[in-house]
N, C-alpha and C positions, 0 to 999 in steps of 0.2 A: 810283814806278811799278813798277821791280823787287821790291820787297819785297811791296808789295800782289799781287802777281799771281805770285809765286815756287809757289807751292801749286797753282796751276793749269797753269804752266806744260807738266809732262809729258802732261798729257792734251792741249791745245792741240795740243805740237809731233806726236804720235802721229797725231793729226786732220789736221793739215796733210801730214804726210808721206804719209796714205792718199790724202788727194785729190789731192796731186801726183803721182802714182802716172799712167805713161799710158796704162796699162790700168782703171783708176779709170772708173765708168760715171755720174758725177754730169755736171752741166750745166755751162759756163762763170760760168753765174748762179749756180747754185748752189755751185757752190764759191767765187766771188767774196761771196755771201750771208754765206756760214761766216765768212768771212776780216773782214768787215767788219763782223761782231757782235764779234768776236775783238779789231778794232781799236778799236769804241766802249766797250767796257770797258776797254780798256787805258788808254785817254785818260781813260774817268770817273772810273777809280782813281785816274789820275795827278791827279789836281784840273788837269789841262788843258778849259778849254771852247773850242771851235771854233764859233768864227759865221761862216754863210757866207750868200753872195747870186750872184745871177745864174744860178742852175740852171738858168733859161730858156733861158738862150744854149748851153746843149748841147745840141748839133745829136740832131734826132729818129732820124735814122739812121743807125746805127754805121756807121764809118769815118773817123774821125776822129781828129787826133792834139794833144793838149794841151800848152802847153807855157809853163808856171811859173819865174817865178825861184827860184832855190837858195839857200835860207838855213842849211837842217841836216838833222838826222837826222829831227827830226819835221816836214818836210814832206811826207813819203809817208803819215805817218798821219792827218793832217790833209786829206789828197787820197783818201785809201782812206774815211776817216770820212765825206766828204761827195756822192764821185762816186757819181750812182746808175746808172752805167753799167759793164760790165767794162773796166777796161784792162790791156795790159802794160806794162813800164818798161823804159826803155833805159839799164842802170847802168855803170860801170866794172866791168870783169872782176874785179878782186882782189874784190869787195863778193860774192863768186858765194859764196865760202872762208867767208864768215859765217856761223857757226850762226844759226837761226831766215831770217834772210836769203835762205839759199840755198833755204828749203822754201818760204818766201810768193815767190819769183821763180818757183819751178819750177811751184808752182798760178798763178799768173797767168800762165805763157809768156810771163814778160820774156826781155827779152836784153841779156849783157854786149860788153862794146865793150871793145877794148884802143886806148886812145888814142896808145900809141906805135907799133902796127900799121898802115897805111894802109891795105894792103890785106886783112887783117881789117876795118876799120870801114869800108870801103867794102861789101864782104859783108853784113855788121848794118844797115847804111842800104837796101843791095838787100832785105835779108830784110823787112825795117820795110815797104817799099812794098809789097811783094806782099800779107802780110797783112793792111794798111791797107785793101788794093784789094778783098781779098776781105772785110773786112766787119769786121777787129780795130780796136779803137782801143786808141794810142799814149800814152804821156807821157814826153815829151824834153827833158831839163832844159837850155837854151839856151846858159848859162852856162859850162856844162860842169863846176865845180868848185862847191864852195859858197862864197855869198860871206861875207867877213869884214867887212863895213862895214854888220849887220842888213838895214836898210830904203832900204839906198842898193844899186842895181842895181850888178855888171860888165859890161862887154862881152857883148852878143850875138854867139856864134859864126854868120857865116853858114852853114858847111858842116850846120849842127843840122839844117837848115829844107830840106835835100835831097830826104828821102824825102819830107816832104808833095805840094814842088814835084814828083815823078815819082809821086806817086800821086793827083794831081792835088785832093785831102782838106781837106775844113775843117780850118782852124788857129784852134784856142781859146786867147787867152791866159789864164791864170793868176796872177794876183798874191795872192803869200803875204805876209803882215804878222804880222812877230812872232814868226815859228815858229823864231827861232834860239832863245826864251828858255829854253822846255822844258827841253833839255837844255846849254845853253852856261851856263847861270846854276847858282850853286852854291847851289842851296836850294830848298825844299820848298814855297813859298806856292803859292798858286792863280796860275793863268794865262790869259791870253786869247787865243788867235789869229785869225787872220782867213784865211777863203778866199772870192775875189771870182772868179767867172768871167764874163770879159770877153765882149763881143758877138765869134763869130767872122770869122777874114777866109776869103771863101770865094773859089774858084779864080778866078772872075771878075775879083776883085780885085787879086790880086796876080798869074798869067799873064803871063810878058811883064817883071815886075822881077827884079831878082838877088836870091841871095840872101840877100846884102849889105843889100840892102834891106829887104827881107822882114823881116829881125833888127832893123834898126834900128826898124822901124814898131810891132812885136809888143814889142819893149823901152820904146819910149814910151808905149804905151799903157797897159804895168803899172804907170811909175814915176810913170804920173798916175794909175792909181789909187791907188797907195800912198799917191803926198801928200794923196790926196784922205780917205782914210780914216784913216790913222796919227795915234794920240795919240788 
């Protein structure tokens, strides 16, 4: 994937560093446009194929916030390759320090979280519901870490599922299948992964449970589709 796409890279990052720009007069679409031709070549080079289902279930109206188990590094490209909607990402702060990294968060207006902060991530969780409210959609990796067991879930953090609950926001699950191989596997063959977006749970629904809850419900419902599809 690096080596195919090494040649291109400097024009890429010159492109992404303009539209990240906040004085930059392009569109959220349009720059999210850029960013996601940028990511379907990356993946075609890579002999990665991404097959996805349930586009429907993204809700018609921005504001929404997604939220995917954590397998690796190419989960975000396999989310960028398929969403046809803009989102931001809520990353761990060190991941900000990454070249290339730091220019596709600053065009999408993600935001980092320092996990050992509480009252930084409390701020990032405030920040996440206002623009929710006003019309951004999210993607919040539940997990909080990646997990190391492939296609077997972690733990659901409740505190994840805060900003939806105070922005009162569709919550779409995400079940990723497969997306550790990419890069966790040491070789070159062809790949498959899977992105399934799950029917949303909408405020009605959950209003009224913790959490706690909340995490538990959105985690079952991935690790059924995982088994439902995996293999």
């Amino acid at each position: 994937m690096v080596l195919r796409n090494c040649y291109r890279v400097p024009a890429w990052f010159y492109r992404l560093y303009r539209l990240s720009r906040l004085s930059d007069p392009h569109t959220d679409e349009e720059k999210y446009g850029f960013l996601q031709n940028v990511v379907k070549e990356v993946n075609r080079t890579g002999r990665v194929t991404v097959k996805c289902s349930g586009r429907e279930h993204i809700p018609e109206k921005d504001g929404f916030i997604m939220f995917p188990n954590h397998q690796g590094f190419f989960d975000s490209l396999a989310l960028l390759e398929t969403c046809p909607r803009p989102f931001g990402v809520v990353i761990k702060k060190e991941a900000l320090n990454w070249i290339l990294v730091k220019q596709v968060i600053a065009l999408i207006k993600g935001l980092g979280i320092d996990r050992k902060d509480i009252r930084a991530s409390m701020e990032v969780i405030k920040q996440v519901t206002e623009e929710v409210k006003g019309g951004r959609n999210f993607l919040i990796f539940p997990e909080g870490t990646r997990s190391q067991a492939g296609n077997q879930l972690m733990e659901f953090k409740g505190g994840t599922f805060k900003s939806a609950v105070n922005a009162k926001c569709p919550i779409v699950p995400v079940a990723l299948i497969d997306c550790h191989k990419p890069f966790d596997f040491p070789s070159i063959r062809k790949e498959t992964v899977q992105v399934h977006y799950l029917e949303p749970l909408y405020p009605d629904q959950y209003l009224g449970l913790k959490t706690r809850e909340i995490a538990d419900i959105v985690h079952d419902r991935i690790q059924q589709a995982i088994n439902e599809n995996v293999g």
